[in-house]
N, C-alpha and C positions, 0 to 999 in steps of 0.2 A: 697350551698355547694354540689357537685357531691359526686357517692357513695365510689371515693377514696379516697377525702378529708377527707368523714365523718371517713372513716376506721382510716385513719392517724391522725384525731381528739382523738377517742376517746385511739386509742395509747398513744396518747400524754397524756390523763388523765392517763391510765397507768402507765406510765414512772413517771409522776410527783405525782401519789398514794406512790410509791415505795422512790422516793426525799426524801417527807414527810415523810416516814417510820423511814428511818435510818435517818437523818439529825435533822428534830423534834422530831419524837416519840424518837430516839435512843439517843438523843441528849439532849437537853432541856426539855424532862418529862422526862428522867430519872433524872434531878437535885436535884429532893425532896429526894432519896433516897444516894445520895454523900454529903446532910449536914449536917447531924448527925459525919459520920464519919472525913471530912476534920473539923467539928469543933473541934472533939475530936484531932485531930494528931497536929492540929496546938495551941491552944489554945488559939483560936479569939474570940471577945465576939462575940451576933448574929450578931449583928446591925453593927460591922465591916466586918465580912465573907460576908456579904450579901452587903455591901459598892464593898468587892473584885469584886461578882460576879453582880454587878449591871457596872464593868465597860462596860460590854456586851452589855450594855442596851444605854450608854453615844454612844459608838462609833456608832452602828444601828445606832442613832438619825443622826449622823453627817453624815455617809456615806449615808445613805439611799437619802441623795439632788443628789448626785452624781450618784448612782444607777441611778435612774428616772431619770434622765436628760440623762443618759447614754442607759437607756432603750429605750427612745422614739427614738433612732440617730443609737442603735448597734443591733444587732441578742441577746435574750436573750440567747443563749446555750452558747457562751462564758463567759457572766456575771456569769451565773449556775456555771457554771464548774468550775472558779474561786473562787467563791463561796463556793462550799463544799468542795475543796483544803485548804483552809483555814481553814474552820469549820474543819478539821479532822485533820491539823495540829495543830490546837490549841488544841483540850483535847490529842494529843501526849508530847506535850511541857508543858500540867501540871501536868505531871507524874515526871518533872523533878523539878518541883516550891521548893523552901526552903523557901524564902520571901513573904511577905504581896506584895511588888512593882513588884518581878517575878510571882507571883499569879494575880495582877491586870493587868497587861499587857496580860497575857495572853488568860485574859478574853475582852478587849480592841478586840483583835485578831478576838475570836468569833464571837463579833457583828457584825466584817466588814465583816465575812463572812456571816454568818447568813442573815442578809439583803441582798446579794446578792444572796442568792441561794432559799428564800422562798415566804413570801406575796409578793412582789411585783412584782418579774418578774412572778412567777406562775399565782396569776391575770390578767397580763397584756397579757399574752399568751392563757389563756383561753376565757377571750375577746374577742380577736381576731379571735378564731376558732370556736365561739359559740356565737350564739345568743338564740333560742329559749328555747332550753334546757341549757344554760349558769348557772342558779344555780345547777341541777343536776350535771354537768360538775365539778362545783367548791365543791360540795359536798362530788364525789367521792375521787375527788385529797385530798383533806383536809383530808378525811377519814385517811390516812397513817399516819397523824400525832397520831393520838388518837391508833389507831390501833400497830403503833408501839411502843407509850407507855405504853401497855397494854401487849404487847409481851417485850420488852426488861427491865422494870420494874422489874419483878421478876427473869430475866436473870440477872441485874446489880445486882441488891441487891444481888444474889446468890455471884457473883463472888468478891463481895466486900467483904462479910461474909468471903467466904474461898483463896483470894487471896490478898484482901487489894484495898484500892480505888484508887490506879494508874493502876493495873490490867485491872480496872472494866471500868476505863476511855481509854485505847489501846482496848476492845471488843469493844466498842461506836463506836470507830475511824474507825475500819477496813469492814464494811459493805458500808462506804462510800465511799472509796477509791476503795475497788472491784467490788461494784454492781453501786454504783450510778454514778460514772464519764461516763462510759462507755454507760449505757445507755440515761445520758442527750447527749452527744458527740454524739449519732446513731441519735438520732429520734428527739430530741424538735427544736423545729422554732419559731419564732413568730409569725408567721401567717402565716395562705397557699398563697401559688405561687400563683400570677397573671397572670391569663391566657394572652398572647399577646392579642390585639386586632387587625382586619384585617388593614393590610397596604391601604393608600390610594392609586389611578391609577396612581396620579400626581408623577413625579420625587422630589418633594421636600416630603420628611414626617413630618407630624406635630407633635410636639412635643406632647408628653400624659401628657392628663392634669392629675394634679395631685386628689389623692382619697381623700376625704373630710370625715372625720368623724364627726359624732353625738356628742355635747357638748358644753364647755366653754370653752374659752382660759383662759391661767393663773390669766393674772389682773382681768379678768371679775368675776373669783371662788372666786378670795382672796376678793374682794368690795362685797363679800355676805354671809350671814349669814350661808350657810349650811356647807359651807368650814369649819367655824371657830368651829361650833358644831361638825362637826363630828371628828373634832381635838379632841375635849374635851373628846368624847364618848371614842375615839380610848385610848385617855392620860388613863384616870380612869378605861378602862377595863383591859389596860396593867399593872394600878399601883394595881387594885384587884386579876388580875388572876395572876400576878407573886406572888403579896405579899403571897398571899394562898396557891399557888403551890411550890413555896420556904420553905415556913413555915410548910407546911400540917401534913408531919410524925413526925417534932420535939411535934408540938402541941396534934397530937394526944397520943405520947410516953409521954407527961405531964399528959395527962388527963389519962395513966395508960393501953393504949396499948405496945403490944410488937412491935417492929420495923418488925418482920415479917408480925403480923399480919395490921401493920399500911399497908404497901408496896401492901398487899394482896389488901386491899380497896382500895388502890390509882388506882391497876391496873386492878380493878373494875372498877373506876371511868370511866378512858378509856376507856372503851367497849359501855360505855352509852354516853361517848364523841362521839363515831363512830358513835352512831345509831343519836345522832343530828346531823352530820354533813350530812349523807345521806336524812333524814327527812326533814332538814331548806333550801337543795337546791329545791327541786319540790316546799317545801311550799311559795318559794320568788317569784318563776314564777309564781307562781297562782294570790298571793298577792303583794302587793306593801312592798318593804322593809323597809320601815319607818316604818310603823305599825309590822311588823312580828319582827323587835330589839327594838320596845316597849315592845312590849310583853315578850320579851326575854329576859330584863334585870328585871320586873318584877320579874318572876319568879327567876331571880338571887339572889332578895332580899329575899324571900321567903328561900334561898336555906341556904344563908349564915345566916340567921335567926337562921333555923333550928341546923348548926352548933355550934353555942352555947352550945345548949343542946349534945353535941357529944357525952358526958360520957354512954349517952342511945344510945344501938345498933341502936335502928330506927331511933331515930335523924341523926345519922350518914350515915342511909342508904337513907335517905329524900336526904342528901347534897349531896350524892355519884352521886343520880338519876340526881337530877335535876342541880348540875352544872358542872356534864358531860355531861349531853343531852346540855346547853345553852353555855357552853365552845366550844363545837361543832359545834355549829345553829353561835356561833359570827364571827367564824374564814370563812364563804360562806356572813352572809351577811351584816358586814361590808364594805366589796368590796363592794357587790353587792347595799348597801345604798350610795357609794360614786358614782358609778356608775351613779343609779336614780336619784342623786341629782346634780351631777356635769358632768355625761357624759365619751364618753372613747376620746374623744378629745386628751386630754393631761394628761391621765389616768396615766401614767407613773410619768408625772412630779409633777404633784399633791397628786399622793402617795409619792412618795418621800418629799414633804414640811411635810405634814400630819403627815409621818414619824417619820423626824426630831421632830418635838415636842410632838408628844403621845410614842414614843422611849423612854423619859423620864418617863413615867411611869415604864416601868419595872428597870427602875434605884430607883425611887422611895418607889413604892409598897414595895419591901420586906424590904429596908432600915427604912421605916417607921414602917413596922409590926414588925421588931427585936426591933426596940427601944422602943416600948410598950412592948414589953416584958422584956429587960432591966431593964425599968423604972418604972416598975409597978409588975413584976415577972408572968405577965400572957398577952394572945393573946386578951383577953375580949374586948377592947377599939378598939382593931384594926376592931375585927368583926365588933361592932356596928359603927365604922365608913365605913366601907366597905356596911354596909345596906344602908344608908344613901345614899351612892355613888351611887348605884344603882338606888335608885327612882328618885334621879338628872337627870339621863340617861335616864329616862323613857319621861321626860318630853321635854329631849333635841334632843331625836330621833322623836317625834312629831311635834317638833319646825321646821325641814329640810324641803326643798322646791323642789320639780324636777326640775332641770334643765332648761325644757322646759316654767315654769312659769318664770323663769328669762328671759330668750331671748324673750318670749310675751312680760315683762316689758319694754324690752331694744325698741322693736320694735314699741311700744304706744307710749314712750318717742319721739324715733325720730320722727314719725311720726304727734304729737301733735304739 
C-alpha cells in the first residue's frame, strides 16, 4: 500500500468509526433504553415487544445472503448508502406505529437495513484495505458503535423522559441522514485502485489476469467444520448479547434501580465496550484469533456470572467492565476468526450464509429472556442459561481450524 492509499485507508476507518456511531451506537444501543417506555404505551407482554423487535433480527438473517453475494459483484458505498436510508427510515416510520403488525414490519425494515450498512460490508472493506494492521483497523471502525452508545444513551433517555419515545426515535434518525450518507457517498470503496500494469510492445494486449485471493471457495468452507462453528459462535453471541442488551434496564429497574440511574450504567458499559474494541484489534494481530475469542467468551461467562448478583453495586460494576470490554473485543474478532479460518476469498459471501443463521440469534436471545421472565417473573434462568452459552463457545472457538490447514488437507488427499 503507497502513502496515499494508506491516507485514504485509514479515512476510510474514519468515515466507517462515525457509520458505527450514529447507525449502531445511535441506533441499536440505544434499544435498551425505548423498552421500558414502548412497553408501557403499548401494553405488550415482554416476550411479545421483543417478538416485535426481533423482526429486525428474522429479516438481517434473510437479506444478509443477498448482501454478500451482492458484496463480492458491487462497490460497497452503494449497498451502505442504501443501507442507512433504510435504517433511518425505519425508526421515522415507528413514530407512526398504532399496531403490533405496523410495529413488526417496521422492525422487518431495520434488519434490511441494518445488514447492509454494518458487519459485513464494513468487514469486507477493511479487508481489503488492510492487511498488517487489519485488526487495529477493525477495532477503530467498531469503536463508533460502543462510543456512540455511550454518547446517544443518555441523549435518548433524556429526550424520551421529556419528549416521549417517538421524539427520542426522529433524534436517532436524523444524524444518519445528515452526517453518515454524505460521508459514505464521498470516501468509502471497497478496495483501493489497481494501479494499470505496463502495456505490452505487441499490438494485441493481453488480457489481466485476474487477482486471486487468500482462502476457501464456498463448497470447500460449508464441507468443514469451522464454517459450521463459527455459525454457532456467531448464533449464541447474538442470542446473549441482544437478550441482555434488550432486557438490561427493565432487569436492572426489577432488582430496584431507577431507569436513570439504570441508562447511566448502560452508558458506562459503552465506554469499556470502546476500550475493548480498540485493545482486541492489535491483540488479534499479535495472536491468532481462535484463542484471543476463547478467551473472550471466558471471560463472558465470568461477566454474566457476576450479573446475577446485580442487586450489589460491584457485581454490577464486574458486568459493566467486562461485558463491555468483550462485547467489544467480539464485534473486531469474530471477522477477523472467520477470516483465519476461512480466508477473505469469498469473505463476502460466506458472511452473508453465516449471517443468515446466527441473525437468528438476535431474534431469539431477547424472545427467550422475556419469556423467562414471563414464565417465571424473574431474568435468573435466562442468566444461567446464558453462562452456560458461553463456555460452549469457549470450547467451539478452540475447536476452528485456519484455512490454510484445510487446503494442506485438500492438497495430501489429491496428491496420495
Amino acid at each position: 500500500m503507497n502513502t496515499k492509499e494508506a491516507r485514504g485507508a485509514w479515512l476510510i476507518v474514519g468515515v466507517l468509526f462515525i457509520s458505527w456511531f450514529t447507525v449502531w451506537g445511535g441506533g441499536a444501543n440505544t434499544g435498551a433504553v425505548f423498552f421500558t417506555p414502548v412497553l408501557n404505551h403499548f401494553g405488550w407482554t415482554r416476550a411479545r415487544l421483543s417478538g416485535g423487535y426481533a423482526a429486525s433480527a428474522l429479516s438481517a438473517g434473510v437479506v444478509g445472503l443477498a448482501v454478500g453475494w451482492l458484496l463480492d459483484r458491487v462497490d460497497a458505498r452503494s449497498v451502505m448508502v442504501a443501507g442507512v436510508a433504510i435504517v433511518a427510515g425505519g425508526y421515522i416510520l415507528l413514530t407512526r406505529t398504532h399496531t403490533f403488525p405496523e410495529f413488526f414490519s417496521c422492525n422487518l425494515l431495520l434488519g434490511v437495513g441494518y445488514v447492509a450498512c454494518t458487519g459485513i460490508p464494513c468487514s469486507l472493506v477493511l479487508a481489503n484495505w488492510f492487511n498488517a494492521r487489519r485488526g487495529l483497523a477493525m477495532g477503530i471502525s467498531l469503536a463508533g458503535a460502543s462510543v456512540g452508545g455511550a454518547v446517544m444513551t443518555p441523549i435518548a433517555n433524556w429526550v424520551i423522559t421529556a419528549h416521549g419515545w417517538k421524539m427520542g426515535y426522529l433524534v436517532v434518525a436524523a444524524p444518519m441522514i445528515v452526517i453518515n450518507i454524505p460521508l459514505l457517498i464521498a470516501f468509502v470503496r471497497t478496495r483501493p485502485p489497481v494501479e494499470a500494469a505496463p502495456q505490452p510492445s505487441t499490438t494485441e494486449s493481453a488480457a489481466p489476469a485476474p487477482v486471486e485471493l487468500p482462502g476457501l471457495e464456498i463448497g470447500e468452507a460449508l464441507r468443514g467444520r469451522s464454517m459450521w462453528l463459527i455459525t454457532l459462535i456467531q448464533f449464541l453471541f447474538a442470542s446473549l448479547f441482544a437478550g441482555l442488551g434488550q432486557h438490561i434496564i427493565a432487569y436492572l429497574i426489577d432488582i430496584g434501580y431507577t431507569p436513570a440511574a439504570a441508562a447511566r450504567v448502560l452508558s458506562m458499559l459503552f465506554i469499556f465496550t470502546t476500550i475493548g474494541s480498540l485493545l482486541s484489534g492489535p491483540m488479534a494481530d499479535r495472536v491468532n484469533a481462535r484463542l484471543a475469542t476463547a478467551a473472550t467468551w471466558f471471560l463472558t461467562a465470568i461477566a454474566v456470572f457476576a450479573l446475577l448478583g446485580a442487586a450489589h453495586f460491584a457485581a454490577l460494576m464486574v458486568y459493566a467492565v467486562l461485558v463491555g470490554a468483550v462485547g467489544g473485543a467480539f464485534g473486531v474478532l469474530l471477522p477477523l476468526l472467520m477470516l483465519e479460518s476461512l480466508g477473505i476469498k469469498r469473505f463476502g459471501s460466506l458472511m452473508g450464509i453465516a449471517g443468515f443463521l446466527s441473525t437468528l440469534g438476535y431474534a431469539v436471545g431477547p424472545v427467550v429472556t422475556g419469556w423467562f421472565h414471563d414464565r417465571f417473573g424473574s431474568y435468573v434462568g435466562a442468566l444461567w442459561l446464558f453462562v452456560g452459552v458461553s463456555l460452549v463457545c469457549v470450547v467451539a472457538c478452540l475447536a476452528c481450524r485456519p484455512w490454510q490447514s484445510v487446503v494442506e488437507d485438500r492438497v495430501a488427499k489429491e496428491a496420495a
